[in-house]
C-alpha positions, 0 to 999 in steps of 0.5 A: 480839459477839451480842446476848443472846437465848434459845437453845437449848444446842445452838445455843449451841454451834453458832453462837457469835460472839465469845469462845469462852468466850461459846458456854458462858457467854452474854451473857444469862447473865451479864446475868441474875446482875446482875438477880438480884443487883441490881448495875449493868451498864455499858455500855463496851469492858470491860463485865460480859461482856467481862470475865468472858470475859477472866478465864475465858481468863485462868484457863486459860492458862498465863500468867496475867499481865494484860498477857497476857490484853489481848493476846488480847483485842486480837487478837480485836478485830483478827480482826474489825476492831473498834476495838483498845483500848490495850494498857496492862492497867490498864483491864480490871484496873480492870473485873475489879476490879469484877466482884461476887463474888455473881454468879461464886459464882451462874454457878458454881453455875448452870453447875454444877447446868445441867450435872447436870441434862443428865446421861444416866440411866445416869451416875448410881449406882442412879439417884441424885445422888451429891455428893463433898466434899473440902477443900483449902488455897490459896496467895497472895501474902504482902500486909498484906491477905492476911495480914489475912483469911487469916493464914499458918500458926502455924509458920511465922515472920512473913515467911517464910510465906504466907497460907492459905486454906481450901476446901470443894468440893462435887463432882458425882460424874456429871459433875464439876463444882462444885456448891457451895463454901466459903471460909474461913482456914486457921485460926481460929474455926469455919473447919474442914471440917466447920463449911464443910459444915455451912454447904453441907448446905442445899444438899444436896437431898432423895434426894441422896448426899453422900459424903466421907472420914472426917473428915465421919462425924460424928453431926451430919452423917448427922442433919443428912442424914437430916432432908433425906431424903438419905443419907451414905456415909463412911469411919468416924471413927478415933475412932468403935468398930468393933466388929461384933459389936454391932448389928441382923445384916444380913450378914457383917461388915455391922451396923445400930448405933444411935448415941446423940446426943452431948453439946451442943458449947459453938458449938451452941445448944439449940434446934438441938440438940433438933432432931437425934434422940436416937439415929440408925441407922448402917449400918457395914460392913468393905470388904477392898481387894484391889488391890496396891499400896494402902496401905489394905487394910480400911475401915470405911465408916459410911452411913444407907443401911440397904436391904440389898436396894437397897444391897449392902455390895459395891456402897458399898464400890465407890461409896466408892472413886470418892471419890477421884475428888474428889482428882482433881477438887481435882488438876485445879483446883490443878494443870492451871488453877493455882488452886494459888497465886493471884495477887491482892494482896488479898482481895477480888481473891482470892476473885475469883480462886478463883470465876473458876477454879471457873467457868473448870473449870466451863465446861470440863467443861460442853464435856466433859460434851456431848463425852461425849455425842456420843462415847457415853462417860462424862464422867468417863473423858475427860481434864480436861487434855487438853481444858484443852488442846484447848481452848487450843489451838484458842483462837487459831484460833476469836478469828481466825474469831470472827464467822464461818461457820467458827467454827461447823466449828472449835468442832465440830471442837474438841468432837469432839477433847475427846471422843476424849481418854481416861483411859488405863486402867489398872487397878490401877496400882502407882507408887511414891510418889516423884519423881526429878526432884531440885529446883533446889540453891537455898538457903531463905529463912530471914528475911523479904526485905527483912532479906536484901535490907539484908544484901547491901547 
């Protein structure tokens, strides 16, 4: 395993020892998250680095069990004639336990911002940073912890259920990656989406461009945009007006509207609220989809970007259609590294968990980002899963060459196949939306296990 010393990102990337996620993460990394986060780094066989490496690989793999992910770190300790640790899994459970959650929440962030900053001018849109938020919810298992931190949904009965858990993504448009997220219940007191971006808009940075669906067009958020110097673009609220015919004319079906400060909600306190602006300027606008099979054929997008000359309306509306591109992004979390349903037994382990796999992808899409590069193509149009995949696939070979002059050909060889890896293009393309697979034909559970357990009996 190398030692932590400063190197370029190439050379990272071409003359890594040891795990294969330390030539995306190193050592000095994560080393620096402790300093930053005063939090102690100890010195044995599971120590910081190892761990968090284990849990990385551990995300992306198809099994996701603990015994599993030992045994993939025996092997590499066997590749390179190390010492083999035991093969019981409790001592690096114990380790991952004590990894701090601060410091994945950072190497997320850092991973993800890092990766930005590398981005070529021309993936950018007219030169500016575009963030995308969306939300979504999480599964886990139905523990008396779980359900103490995350409660399960109102409908359905004690038992039956599992607990839920809510959470915001703040995407980067050009590149993918995680650039903030916030976790919360599925439900409960100021745990809703909009309350979660209201927490990350510090984050948002002066000339940015957040973009998000209509359930984010709120007075609050375009003000609370325009006091960081930074711009919105979102689908219009449905219970906003979208009459046209008032406001400032810039074109056809193209209008500048004043917005008045709405009234003060009861969690707002008076200070916050005589800092928004007694009216904002909007720019609202209807976009025609034209494509077949859409089931949305006129949107009202709502933006503060009021250039006519620097923003033409055909240009946001086509802008406001790569917003979908953050359902993909949420699809390839929950689906192709199965953040979907978690495994952790409580909540602290949870949260581990969900940071871990925003890492894991993070990481991935840093290898993708520098493939794109090489290859001369857009990161966004190369496939998540497929190099989710080369990735795995190459994992046994890269542990067996770890330490080694050919790692160095293998991890090159690797980066070269994730960059051939295309989304097919595919314009357009009407499906309809069902599946014809039929589902196993086993009966519900309709009362909590240990009633039907006692039933059999």
């Amino acid at each position: 395993m190398s030692d932590a010393t400063p190197r370029t990102r190439s050379r990272q990337l071409d003359h890594a020892d040891g795990l294969p996620f330390e030539t995306l993460l190193t050592e000095q990394e994560v080393r620096q998250a402790y300093v930053d986060h005063n939090q102690t780094w100890r010195n044995s066989l599971y120590n910081p680095a190892v761990t968090l490496w284990i849990f990385l690989s551990q995300c992306l793999d198809s099994i996701q069990c603990l015994r599993n992910a030992v045994a993939r770190f025996i092997a590499l300790r066997a590749a390179q004639n190390r010492p083999i640790p035991a093969a019981d899994p409790s001592g690096y459970n114990k380790a991952r336990h004590r990894l701090p959650e601060p410091v994945l929440v950072s190497l997320t962030r850092q991973t993800g911002a890092n990766t930005e900053t590398e981005t070529e001018k021309h993936w950018l849109w007219n030169g500016r940073r575009v963030r995308v938020v969306d939300g979504s919810t999480l599964s886990m298992p139905d523990t008396e912890d779980n359900q103490k931190h995350f409660p399960q949904p109102s409908t359905q009965k004690p038992g039956l259920g599992f607990p839920l858990l809510r959470i915001l993504i703040v995407f980067s448009l050009a590149v993918g990656t995680v650039l903030e997220a916030a976790i919360a219940p599925y439900k409960g007191k100021r745990t809703g989406e909009t309350t979660l971006m209201g927490q990350l808009l510090p984050t948002i940075a002066e000339d940015d461009i957040l973009m998000g669906d209509r359930y984010f067009c709120t007075f609050w958020l375009l003000a609370g945009l325009r006091q960081r110097r930074a711009d919105g673009v979102f689908r219009l609220h449905c219970r906003r007006r979208t009459d046209l015919r008032y406001g400032r004319w810039v074109g056809r079906e193209d209008r500048i509207q004043s917005w008045p400060r709405p009234a003060r909600p009861e969690w707002m306190s008076v200070e916050e609220y005589q800092s928004y602006p007694t009216e904002l300027e909007v720019r609202l606008f209807r976009h025609h989809v034209r494509q077949a099979g859409f089931r949305t054929h006129v949107i009202m997008v709502a933006t503060t970007l009021l250039n006519v000359l620097d923003y033409g309306k055909c240009e946001i509306g086509q802008l406001y259609r790569r917003r979908w591109d953050a359902e993909l992004h949420i699809r390839s979390l929950k689906s192709t590294i199965q953040m979907d349903i978690l495994r952790g037994q409580s909540a602290a382990v949870v949260r581990l968990e969900v940071w871990a796999h925003l890492l894991a992808y993070n990481l991935i899409r840093r290898a993708m980002a520098r493939a794109a590069r090489v290859a001369g193509k857009d990161p966004l149009r190369l496939s998540f899963a497929g190099a989710v995949q080369t990735f795995m696939e190459h994992l046994p070979h890269l542990l067996n060459a770890a330490g080694s002059i050919e790692f160095s050909r293998l991890w090159s060889a690797m980066v070269v196949a994730i960059g051939t890896h295309d989304v097919g293009k595919r314009p357009d393309r009407i499906e309809p939306r069902a599946v014809k697979r039929r589902p196993k034909a086993y009966s519900r559970l309709t009362k909590p296990r240990n009633e039907a357990r006692s039933d059999l009996q």
